[in-house]
N, C-alpha and C positions, 0 to 999 in steps of 0.2 A: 460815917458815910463811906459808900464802897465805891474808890474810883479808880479804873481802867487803864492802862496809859502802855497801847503799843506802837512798837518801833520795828527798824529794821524793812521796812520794803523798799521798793528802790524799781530799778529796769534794770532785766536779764534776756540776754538772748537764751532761745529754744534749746534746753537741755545742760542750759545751767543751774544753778543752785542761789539759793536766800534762805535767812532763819529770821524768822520774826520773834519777835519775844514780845512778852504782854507782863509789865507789874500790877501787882494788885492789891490797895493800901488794904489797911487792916488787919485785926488778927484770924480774919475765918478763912485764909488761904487752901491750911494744910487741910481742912474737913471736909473742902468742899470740888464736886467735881466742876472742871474747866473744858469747855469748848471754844474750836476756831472755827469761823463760819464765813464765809462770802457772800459778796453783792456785785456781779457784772452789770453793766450797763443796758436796763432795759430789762433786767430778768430779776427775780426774786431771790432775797439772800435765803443760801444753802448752808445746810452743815458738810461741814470738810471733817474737823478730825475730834476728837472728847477722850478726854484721861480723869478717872476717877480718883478719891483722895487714896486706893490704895491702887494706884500707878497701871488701872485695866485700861486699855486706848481701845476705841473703836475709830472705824476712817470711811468716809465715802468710799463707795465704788470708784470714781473717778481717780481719786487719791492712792489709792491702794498701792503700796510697793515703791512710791514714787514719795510720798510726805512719813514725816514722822513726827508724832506729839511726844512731846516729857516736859517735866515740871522740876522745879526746884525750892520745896518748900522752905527752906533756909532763904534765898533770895525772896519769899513771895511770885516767886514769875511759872510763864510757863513758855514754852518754848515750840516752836513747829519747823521745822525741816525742812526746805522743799527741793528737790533733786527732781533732775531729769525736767525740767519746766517746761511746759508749751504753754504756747500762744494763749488757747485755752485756759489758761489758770489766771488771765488776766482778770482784776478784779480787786475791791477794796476790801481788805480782809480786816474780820475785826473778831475780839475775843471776848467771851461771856461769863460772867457766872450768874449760879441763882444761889440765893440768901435766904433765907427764911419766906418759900415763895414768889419772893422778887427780881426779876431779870436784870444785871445791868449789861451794858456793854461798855465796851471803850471808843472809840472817836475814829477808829478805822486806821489801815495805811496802806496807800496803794502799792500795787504790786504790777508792773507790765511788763509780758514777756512778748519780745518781737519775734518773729520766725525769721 
């Protein structure tokens, strides 16, 4: 069974910094690509940022320059960055993988930046 389990969010003022990290049991860590994705309140969760098993990241527009994805296949985790934070990036952010077709995710963890 594949289970999710991130940490790390918390409340930042505008233009601070949070790293969230995401473990992820099992052995299909290292093969498989990882996404962090958000849910604000009242809007539809978004893709923020994805690292493939050979370390390619792509990142929202929004994100760009401002977050940063990495992994650490020895730990199982993966890891996201977030500098420069607004208000904006308020939101429950949670981490994904797919498995043989199947999506999990993990349980979420809020993140609020005040201005």
């Amino acid at each position: 069974q594949v289970q999710l389990v991130e940490s790390g969010g918390g409340l930042a003022q505008a233009g601070g910094s949070l790293r969230l990290s995401c473990v992820v049991s099992g052995s299909i860590f290292s093969t498989n690509a990882m996404d962090w994705y958000r849910q604000a309140p009242g809007k539809q969760r978004e893709f923020v940022a994805g690292i493939t098993s050979g370390f390619s990241t792509s990142y929202a527009t929004p994100v760009k320059g401002r977050f940063t994805i990495s992994r650490d296949n020895a730990k199982n985790t993966v890891y996201l960055q977030m500098n420069s934070l607004k208000p904006e990036d308020t939101a429950v952010y949670y981490c994904s993988i797919v498995v043989r077709g199947n999506v999990y995710w993990g349980q979420g963890t809020q993140v609020t930046v005040s201005s």
